[in-house]
Backbone of each chain as ProteinMPNN parsed JSONL, in Angstrom:
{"seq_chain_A": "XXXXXXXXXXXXXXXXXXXXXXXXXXXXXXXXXXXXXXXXXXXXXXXXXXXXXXXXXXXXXXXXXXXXXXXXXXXXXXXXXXXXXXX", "coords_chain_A": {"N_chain_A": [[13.681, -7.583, 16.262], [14.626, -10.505, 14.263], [16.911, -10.556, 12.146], [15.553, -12.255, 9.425], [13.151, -12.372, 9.815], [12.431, -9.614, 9.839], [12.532, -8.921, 7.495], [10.836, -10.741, 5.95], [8.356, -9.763, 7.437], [8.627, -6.801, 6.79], [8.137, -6.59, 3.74], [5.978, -8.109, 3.753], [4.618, -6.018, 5.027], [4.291, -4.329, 2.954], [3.482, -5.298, 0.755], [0.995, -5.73, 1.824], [0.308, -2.72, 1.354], [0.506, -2.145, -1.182], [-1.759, -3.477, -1.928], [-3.69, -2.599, -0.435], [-3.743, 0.253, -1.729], [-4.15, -0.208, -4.267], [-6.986, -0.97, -3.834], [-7.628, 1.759, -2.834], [-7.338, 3.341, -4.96], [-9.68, 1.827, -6.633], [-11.816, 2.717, -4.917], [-12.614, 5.015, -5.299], [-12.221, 5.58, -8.457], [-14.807, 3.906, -8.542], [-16.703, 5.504, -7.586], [-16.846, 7.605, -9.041], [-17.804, 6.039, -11.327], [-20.206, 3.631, -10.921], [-21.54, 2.077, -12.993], [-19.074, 0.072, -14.681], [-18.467, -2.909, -14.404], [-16.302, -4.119, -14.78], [-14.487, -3.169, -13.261], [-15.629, -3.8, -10.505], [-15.453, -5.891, -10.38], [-12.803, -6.414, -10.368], [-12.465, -5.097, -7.852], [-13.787, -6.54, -5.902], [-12.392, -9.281, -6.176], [-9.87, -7.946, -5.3], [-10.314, -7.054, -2.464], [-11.046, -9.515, -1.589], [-8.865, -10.964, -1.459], [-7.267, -9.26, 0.154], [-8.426, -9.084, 2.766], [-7.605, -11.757, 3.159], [-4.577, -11.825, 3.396], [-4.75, -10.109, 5.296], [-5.375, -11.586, 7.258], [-3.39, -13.663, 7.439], [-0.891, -11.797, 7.936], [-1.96, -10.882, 10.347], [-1.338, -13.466, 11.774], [0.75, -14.145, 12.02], [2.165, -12.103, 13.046], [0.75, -10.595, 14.607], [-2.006, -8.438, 15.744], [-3.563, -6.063, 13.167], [-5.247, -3.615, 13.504], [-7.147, -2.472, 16.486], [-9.791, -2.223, 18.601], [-11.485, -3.823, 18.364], [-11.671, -5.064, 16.01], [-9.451, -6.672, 14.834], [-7.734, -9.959, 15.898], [-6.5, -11.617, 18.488], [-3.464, -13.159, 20.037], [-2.667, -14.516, 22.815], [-0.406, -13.642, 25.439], [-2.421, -10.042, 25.333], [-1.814, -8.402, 22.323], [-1.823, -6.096, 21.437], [0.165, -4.536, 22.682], [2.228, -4.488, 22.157], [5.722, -3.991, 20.953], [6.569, -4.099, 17.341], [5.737, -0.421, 16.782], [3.247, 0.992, 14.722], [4.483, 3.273, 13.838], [6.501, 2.8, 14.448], [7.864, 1.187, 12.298]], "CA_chain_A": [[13.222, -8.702, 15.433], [15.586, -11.021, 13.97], [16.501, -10.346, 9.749], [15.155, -12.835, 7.93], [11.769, -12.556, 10.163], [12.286, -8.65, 9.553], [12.656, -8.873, 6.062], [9.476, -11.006, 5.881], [7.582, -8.761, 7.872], [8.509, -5.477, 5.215], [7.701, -7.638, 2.241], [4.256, -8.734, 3.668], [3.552, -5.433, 4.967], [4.681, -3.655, 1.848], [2.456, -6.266, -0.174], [-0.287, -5.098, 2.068], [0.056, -1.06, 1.68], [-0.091, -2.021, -2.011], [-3.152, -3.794, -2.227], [-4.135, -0.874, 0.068], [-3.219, 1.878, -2.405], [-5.042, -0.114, -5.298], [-8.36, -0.563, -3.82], [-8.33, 3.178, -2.635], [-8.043, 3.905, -6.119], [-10.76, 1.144, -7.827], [-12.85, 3.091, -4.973], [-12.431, 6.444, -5.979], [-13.116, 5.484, -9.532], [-15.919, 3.443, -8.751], [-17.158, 6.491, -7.053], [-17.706, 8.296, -10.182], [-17.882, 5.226, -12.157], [-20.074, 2.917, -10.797], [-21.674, 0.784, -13.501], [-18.091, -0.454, -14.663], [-18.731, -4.384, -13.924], [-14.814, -5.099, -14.762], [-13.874, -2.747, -12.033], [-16.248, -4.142, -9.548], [-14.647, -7.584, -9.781], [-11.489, -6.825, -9.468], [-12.454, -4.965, -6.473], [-14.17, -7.538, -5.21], [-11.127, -10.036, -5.736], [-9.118, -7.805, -4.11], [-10.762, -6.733, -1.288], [-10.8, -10.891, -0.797], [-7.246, -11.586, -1.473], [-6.713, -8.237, 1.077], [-8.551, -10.025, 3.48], [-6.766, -13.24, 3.411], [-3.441, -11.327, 3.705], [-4.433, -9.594, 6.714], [-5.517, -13.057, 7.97], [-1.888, -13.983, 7.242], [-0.274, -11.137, 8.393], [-2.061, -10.926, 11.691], [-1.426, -14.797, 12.351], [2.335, -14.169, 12.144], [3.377, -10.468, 13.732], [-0.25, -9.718, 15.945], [-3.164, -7.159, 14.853], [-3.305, -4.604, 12.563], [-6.245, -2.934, 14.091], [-7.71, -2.424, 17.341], [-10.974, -1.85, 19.512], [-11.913, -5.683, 18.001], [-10.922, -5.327, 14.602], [-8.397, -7.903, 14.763], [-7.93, -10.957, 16.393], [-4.931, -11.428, 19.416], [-3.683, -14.279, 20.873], [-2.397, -14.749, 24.336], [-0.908, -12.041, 26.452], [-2.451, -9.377, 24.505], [-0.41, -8.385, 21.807], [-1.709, -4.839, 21.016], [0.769, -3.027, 22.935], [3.94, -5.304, 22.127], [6.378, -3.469, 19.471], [7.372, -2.24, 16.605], [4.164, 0.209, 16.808], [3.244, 1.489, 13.336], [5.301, 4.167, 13.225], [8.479, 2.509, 14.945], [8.424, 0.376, 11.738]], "C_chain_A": [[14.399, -9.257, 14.663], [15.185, -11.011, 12.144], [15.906, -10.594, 9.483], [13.144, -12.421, 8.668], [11.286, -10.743, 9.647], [11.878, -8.282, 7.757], [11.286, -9.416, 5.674], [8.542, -9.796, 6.173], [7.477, -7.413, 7.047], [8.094, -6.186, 4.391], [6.244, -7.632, 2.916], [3.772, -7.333, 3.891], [3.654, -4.166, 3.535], [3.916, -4.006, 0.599], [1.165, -5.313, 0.102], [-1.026, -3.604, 1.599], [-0.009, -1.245, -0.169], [-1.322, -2.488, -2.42], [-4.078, -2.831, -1.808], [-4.494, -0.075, -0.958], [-4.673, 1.064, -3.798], [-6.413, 0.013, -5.352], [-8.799, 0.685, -3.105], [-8.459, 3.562, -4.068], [-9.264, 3.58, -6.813], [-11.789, 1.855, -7.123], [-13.032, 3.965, -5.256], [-12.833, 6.126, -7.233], [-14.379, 4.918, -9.973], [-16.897, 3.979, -8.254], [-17.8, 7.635, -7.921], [-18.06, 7.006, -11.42], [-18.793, 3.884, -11.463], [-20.801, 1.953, -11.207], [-20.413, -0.232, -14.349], [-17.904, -1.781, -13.941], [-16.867, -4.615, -13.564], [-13.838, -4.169, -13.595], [-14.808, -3.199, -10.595], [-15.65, -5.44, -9.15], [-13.276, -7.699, -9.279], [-11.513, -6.341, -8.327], [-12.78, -5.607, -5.356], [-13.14, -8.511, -4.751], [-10.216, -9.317, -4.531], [-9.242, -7.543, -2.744], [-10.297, -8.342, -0.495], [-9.479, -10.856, -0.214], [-6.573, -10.121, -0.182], [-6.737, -8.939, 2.531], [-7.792, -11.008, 4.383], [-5.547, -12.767, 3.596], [-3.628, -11.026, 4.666], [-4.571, -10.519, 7.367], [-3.807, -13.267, 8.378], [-1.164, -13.421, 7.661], [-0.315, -11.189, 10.434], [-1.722, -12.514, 12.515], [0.174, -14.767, 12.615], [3.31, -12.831, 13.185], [1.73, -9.937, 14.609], [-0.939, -8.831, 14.749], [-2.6, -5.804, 14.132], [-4.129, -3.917, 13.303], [-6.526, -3.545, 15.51], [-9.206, -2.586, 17.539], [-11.522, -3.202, 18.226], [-12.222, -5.67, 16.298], [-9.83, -6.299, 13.891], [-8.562, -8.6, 15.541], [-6.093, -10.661, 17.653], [-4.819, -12.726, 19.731], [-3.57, -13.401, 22.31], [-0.778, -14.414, 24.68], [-1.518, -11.539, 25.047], [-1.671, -9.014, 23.832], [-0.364, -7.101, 20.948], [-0.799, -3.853, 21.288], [2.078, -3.819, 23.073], [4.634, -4.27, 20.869], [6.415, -4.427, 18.648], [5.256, -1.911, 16.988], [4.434, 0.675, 15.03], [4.223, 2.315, 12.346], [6.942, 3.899, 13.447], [8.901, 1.6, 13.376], [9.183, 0.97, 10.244]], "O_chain_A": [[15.252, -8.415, 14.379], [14.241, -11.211, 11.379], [15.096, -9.776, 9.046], [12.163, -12.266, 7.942], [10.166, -10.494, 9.201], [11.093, -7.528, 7.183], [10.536, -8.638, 5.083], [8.081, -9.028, 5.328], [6.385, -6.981, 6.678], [6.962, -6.375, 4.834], [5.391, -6.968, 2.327], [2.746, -7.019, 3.288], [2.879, -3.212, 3.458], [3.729, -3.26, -0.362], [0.535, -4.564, -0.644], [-2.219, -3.32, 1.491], [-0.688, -0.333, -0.64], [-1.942, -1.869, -3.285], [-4.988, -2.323, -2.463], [-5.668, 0.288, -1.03], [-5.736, 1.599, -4.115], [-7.08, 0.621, -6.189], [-9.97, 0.851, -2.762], [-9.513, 4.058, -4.466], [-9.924, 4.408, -7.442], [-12.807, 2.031, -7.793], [-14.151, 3.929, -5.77], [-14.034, 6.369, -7.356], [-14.975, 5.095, -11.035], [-17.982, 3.397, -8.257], [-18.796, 8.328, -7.709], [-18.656, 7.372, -12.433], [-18.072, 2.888, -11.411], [-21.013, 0.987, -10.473], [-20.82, -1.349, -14.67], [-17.22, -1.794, -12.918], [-16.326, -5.069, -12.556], [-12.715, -4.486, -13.203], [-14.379, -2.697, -9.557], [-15.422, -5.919, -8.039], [-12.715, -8.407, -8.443], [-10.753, -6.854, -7.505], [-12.354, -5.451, -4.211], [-12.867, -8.731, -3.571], [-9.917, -9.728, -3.41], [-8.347, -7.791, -1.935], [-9.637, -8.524, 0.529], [-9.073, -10.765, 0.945], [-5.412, -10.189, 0.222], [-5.793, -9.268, 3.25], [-7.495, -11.098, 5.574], [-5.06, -13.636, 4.32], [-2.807, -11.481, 5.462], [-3.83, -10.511, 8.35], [-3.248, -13.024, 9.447], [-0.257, -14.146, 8.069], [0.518, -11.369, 11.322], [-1.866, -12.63, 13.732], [0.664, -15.469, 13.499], [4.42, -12.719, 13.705], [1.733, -8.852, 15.191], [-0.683, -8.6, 13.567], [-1.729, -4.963, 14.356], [-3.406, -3.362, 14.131], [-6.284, -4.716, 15.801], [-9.85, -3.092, 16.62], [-11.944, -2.825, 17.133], [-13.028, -6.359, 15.673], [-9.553, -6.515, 12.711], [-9.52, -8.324, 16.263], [-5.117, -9.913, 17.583], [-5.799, -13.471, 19.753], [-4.023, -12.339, 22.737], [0.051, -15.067, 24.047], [-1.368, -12.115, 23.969], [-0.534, -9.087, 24.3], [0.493, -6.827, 20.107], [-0.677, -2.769, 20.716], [2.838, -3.729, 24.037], [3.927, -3.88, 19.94], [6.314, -5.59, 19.037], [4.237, -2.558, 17.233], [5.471, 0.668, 14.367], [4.588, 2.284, 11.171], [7.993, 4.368, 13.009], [10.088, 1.32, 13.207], [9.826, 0.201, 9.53]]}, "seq_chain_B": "XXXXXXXXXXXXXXXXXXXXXXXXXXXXXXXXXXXXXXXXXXXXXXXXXXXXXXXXXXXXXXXXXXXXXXXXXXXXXXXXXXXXXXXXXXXX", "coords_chain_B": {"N_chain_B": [[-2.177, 17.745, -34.502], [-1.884, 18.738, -31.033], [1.031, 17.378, -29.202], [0.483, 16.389, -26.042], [1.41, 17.578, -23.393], [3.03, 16.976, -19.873], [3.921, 20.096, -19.409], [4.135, 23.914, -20.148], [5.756, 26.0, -22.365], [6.607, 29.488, -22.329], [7.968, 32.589, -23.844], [8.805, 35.36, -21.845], [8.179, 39.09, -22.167], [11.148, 40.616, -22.792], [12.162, 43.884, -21.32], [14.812, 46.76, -22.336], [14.622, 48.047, -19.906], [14.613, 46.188, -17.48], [15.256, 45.74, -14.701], [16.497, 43.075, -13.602], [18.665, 40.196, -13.85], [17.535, 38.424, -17.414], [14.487, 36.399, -17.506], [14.348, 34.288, -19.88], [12.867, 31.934, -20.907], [10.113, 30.949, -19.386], [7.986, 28.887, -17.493], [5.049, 26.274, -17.21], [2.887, 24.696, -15.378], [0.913, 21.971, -17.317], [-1.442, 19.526, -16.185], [-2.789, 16.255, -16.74], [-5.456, 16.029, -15.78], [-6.421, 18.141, -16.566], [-6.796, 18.139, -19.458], [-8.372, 15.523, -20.186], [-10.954, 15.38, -18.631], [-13.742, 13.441, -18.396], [-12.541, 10.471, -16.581], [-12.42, 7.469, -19.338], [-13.846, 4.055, -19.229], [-12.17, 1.034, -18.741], [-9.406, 1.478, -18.916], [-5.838, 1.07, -19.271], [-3.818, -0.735, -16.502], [-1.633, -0.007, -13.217], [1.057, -2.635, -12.502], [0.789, -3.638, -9.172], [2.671, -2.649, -7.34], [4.397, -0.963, -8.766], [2.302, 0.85, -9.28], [1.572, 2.062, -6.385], [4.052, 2.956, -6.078], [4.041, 5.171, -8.668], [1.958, 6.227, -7.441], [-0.817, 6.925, -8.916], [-3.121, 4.458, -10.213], [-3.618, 4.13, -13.142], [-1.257, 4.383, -16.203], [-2.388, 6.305, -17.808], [-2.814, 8.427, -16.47], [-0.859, 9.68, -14.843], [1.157, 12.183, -13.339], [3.767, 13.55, -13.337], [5.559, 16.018, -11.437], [7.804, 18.096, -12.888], [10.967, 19.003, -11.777], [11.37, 22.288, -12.61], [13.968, 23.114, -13.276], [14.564, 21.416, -14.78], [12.864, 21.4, -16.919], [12.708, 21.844, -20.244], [12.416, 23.985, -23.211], [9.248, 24.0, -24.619], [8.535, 25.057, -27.774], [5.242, 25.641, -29.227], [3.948, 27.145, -30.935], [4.528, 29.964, -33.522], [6.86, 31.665, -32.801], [7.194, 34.57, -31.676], [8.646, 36.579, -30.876], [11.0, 36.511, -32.727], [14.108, 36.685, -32.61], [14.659, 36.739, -30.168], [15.871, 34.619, -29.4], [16.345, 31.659, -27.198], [18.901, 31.375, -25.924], [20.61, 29.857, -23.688], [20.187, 27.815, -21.289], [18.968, 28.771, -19.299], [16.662, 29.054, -16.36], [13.874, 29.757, -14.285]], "CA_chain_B": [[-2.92, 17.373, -33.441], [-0.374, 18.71, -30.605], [1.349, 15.805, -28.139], [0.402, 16.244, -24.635], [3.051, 17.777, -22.571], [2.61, 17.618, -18.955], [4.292, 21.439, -19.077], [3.934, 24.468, -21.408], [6.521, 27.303, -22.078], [6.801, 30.841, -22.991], [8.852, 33.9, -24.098], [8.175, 36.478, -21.826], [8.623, 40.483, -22.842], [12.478, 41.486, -21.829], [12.746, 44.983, -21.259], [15.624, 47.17, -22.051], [15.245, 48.525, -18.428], [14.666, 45.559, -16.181], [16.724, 45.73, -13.428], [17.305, 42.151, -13.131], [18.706, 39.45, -15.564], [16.114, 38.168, -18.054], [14.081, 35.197, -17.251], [13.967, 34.251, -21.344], [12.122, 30.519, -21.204], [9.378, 30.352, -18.506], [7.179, 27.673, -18.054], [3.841, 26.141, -16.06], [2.579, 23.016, -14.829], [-0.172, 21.579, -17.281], [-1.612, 18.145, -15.325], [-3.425, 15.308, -17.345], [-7.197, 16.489, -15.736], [-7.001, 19.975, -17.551], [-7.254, 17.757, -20.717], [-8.818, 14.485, -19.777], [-12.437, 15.497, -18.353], [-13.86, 12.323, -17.475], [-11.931, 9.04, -16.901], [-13.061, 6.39, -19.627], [-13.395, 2.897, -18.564], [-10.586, 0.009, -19.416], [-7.899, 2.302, -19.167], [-4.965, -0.141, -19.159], [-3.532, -0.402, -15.297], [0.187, -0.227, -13.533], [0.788, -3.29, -11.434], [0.633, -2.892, -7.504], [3.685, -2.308, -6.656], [4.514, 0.157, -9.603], [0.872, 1.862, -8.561], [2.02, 2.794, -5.446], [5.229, 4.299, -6.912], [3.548, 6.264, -9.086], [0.922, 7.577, -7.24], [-1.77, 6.374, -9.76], [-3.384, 2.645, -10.723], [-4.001, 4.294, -14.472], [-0.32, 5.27, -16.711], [-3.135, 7.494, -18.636], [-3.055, 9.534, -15.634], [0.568, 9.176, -14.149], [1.83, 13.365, -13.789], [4.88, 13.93, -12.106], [5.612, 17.272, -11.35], [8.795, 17.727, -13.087], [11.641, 20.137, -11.572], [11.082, 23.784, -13.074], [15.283, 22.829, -14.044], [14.741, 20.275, -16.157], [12.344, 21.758, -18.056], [13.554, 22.243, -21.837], [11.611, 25.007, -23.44], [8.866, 23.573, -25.616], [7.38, 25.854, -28.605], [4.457, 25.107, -30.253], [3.323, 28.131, -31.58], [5.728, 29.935, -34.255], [7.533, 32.793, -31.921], [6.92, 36.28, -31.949], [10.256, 37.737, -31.365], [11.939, 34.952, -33.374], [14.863, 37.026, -32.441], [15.07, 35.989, -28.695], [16.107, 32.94, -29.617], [16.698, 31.758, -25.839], [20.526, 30.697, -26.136], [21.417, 29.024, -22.786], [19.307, 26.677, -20.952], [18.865, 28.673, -18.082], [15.318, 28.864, -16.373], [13.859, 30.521, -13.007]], "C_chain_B": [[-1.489, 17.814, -31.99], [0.165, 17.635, -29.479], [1.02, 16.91, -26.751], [1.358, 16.229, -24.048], [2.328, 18.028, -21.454], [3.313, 19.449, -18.318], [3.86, 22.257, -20.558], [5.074, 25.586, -21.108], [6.614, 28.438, -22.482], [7.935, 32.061, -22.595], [8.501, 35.023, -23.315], [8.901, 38.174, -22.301], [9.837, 40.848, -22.466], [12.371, 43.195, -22.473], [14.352, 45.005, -21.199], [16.193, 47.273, -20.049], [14.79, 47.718, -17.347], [15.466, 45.592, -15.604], [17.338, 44.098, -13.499], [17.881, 41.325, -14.226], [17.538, 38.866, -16.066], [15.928, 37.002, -18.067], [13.562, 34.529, -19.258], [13.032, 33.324, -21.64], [11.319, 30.991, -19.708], [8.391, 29.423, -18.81], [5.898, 27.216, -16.933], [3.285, 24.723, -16.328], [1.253, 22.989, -16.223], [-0.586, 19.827, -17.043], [-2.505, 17.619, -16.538], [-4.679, 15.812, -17.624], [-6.858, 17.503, -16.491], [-7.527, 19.268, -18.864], [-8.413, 16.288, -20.831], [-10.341, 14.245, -19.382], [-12.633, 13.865, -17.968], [-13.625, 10.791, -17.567], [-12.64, 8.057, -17.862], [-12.561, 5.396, -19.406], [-12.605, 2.307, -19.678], [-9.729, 0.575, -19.425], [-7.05, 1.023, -18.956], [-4.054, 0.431, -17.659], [-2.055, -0.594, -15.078], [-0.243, -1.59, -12.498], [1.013, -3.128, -9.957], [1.421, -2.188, -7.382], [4.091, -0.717, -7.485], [2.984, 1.498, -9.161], [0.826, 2.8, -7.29], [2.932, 3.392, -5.602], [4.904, 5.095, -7.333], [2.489, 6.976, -8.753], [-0.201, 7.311, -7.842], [-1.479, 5.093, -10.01], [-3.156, 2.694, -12.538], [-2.169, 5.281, -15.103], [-0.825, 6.375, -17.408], [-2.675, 8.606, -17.519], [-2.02, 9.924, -14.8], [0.874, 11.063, -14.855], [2.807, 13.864, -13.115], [4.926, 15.226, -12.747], [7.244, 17.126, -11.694], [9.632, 19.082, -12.452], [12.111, 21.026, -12.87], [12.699, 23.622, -13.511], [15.214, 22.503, -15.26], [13.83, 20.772, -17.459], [12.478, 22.107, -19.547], [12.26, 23.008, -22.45], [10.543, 24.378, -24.636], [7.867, 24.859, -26.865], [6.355, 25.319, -29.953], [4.197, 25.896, -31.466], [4.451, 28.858, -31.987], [5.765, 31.664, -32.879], [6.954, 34.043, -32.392], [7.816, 36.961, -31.904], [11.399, 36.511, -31.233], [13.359, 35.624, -32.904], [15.891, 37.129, -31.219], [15.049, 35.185, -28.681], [16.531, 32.409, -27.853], [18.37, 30.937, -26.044], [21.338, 29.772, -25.461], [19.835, 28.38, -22.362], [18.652, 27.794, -19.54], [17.403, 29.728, -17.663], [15.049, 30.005, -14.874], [14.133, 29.024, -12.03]], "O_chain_B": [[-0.38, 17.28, -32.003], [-0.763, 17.07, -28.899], [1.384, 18.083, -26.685], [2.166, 15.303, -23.973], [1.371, 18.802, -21.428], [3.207, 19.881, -17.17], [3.464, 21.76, -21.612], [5.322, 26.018, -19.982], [6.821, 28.25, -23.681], [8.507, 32.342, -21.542], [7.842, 35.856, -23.937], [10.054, 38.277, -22.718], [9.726, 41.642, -21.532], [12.466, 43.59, -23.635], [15.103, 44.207, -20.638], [17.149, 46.95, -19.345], [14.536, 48.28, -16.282], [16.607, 45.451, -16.045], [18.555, 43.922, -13.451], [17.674, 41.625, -15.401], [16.552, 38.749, -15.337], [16.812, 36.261, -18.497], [12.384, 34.451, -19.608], [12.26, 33.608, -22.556], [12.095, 31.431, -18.859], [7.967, 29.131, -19.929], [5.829, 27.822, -15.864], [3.316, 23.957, -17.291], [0.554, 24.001, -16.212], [-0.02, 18.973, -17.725], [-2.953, 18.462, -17.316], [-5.173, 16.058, -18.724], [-7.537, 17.361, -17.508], [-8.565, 19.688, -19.376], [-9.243, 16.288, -21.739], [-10.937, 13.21, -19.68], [-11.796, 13.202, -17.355], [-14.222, 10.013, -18.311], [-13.654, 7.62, -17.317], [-11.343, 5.249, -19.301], [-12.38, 2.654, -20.837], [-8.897, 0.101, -20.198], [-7.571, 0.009, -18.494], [-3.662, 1.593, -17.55], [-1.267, -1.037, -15.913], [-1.309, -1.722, -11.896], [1.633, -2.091, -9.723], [1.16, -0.989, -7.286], [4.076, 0.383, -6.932], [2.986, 2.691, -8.858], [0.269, 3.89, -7.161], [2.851, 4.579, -5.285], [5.196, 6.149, -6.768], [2.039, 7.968, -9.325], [-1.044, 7.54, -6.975], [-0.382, 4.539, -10.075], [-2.709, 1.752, -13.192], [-1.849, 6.392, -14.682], [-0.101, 7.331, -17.688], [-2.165, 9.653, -17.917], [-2.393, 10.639, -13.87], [0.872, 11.393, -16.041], [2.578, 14.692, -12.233], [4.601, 15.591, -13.877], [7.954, 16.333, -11.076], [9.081, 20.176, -12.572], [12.868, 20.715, -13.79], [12.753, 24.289, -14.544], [15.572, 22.964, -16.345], [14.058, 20.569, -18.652], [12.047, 23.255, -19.653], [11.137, 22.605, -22.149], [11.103, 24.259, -25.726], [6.747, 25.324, -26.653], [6.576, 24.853, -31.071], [4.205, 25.52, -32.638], [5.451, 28.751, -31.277], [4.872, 32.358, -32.391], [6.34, 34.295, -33.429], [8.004, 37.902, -32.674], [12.124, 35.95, -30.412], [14.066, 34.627, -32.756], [17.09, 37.389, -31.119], [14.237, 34.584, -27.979], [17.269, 33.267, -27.369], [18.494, 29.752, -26.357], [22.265, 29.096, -25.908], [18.751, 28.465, -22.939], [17.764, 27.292, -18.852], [17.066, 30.747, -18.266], [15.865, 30.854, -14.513], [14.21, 29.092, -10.803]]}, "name": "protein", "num_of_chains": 2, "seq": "XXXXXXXXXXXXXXXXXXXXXXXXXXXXXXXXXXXXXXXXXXXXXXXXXXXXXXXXXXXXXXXXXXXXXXXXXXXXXXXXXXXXXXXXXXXXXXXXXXXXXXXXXXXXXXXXXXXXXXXXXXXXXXXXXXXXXXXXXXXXXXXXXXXXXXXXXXXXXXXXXXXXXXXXXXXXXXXXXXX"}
C-alpha cells in the first residue's frame, strides 16, 4: 500500500479500535448499570457514529467482516491483503 | 482519612539466622475494586484514544500494575521495630 494511503488506513483503523474499546466498556457498565440514561445515549451515539465509520472504512480499504456482514464490491475483496493480522 | 495507594508495604521479621540477605521493605498489589465496591454513575471519562491506553473509559478506575522496583516503601501505620529503619531502597 502506498504511505500516505497507509497512514490513512492506521489512523481510521486506530479511530475504529477506539470507538471499539469505548463501547465495550459503556457495555460492561451498562451491564451492571442499566438505568443510567446518560450512559445509554452516549452509547447509542456511538454505536451510530461506529457505524458510519465502518461505512467509511469499508468504502475505502474493503470489509471488515465476513459471511455478509459487510458489503464488497467487484472481484470479491475478502481475500485481497493486508489480512488482519498482516496489518 | 488514608490516600489510596494502588500498593501497600511492610516490614517483615529479619532473623538473626536467615540464610539469605534480608528482604527489609516488601510490598503487594492493592487494585481500585478492593476499595470501590460498586461503580457510581457520572464518573468523569478519559477520551478515546487515552481509554484505550489506559485500559479503562473511567480515571476513577485507571490501576497500573506498577514494577515491584519502583515501589518506594509506604508506612502508614507507626512501625514496630522503628529500629529497622530500611536504609537502601532495595526491594525483592
Amino acid at each position: 500500500m502506498a504511505g500516505k494511503k497507509q497512514e490513512m488506513y492506521d489512523e481510521q483503523l486506530l479511530q475504529l479500535q477506539e470507538i471499539d474499546f469505548v463501547l465495550l466498556e459503556l457495555n460492561l457498565y451498562l451491564d451492571t448499570h442499566p438505568g443510567d440514561i446518560q450512559a445509554i445515549q452516549q452509547y447509542n451515539q456511538l454505536a451510530m457514529k461506529r457505524k458510519q465509520m465502518q461505512m467509511e472504512f469499508e468504502a475505502a480499504y474493503g470489509p471488515l467482516l465476513h459471511y455478509g456482514q459487510s458489503y464488497t464490491k467487484y472481484p470479491f475483496q475478502w481475500i485481497e491483503s493486508p489480512w488482519p493480522w498482516q496489518v | 482519612m488514608h490516600k489510596y495507594s494502588s500498593y501497600k508495604t511492610y516490614t517483615p521479621y529479619i532473623s538473626k539466622y536467615d540464610p539469605c540477605p534480608p528482604m527489609k521493605v516488601k510490598s503487594y498489589s492493592t487494585p481500585i475494586n478492593l476499595y470501590l465496591g460498586f461503580q457510581p454513575m457520572n464518573l468523569p471519562q478519559y477520551q478515546a484514544r487515552e481509554a484505550l491506553q489506559k485500559g479503562t473509559l473511567w480515571p476513577a478506575l485507571y490501576s497500573p500494575y506498577e514494577k515491584v522496583k519502583m515501589r518506594k516503601p509506604l508506612f502508614s501505620k507507626p512501625q514496630t521495630q522503628p529500629e529497622l529503619q530500611p536504609e537502601e531502597e532495595e526491594m525483592d
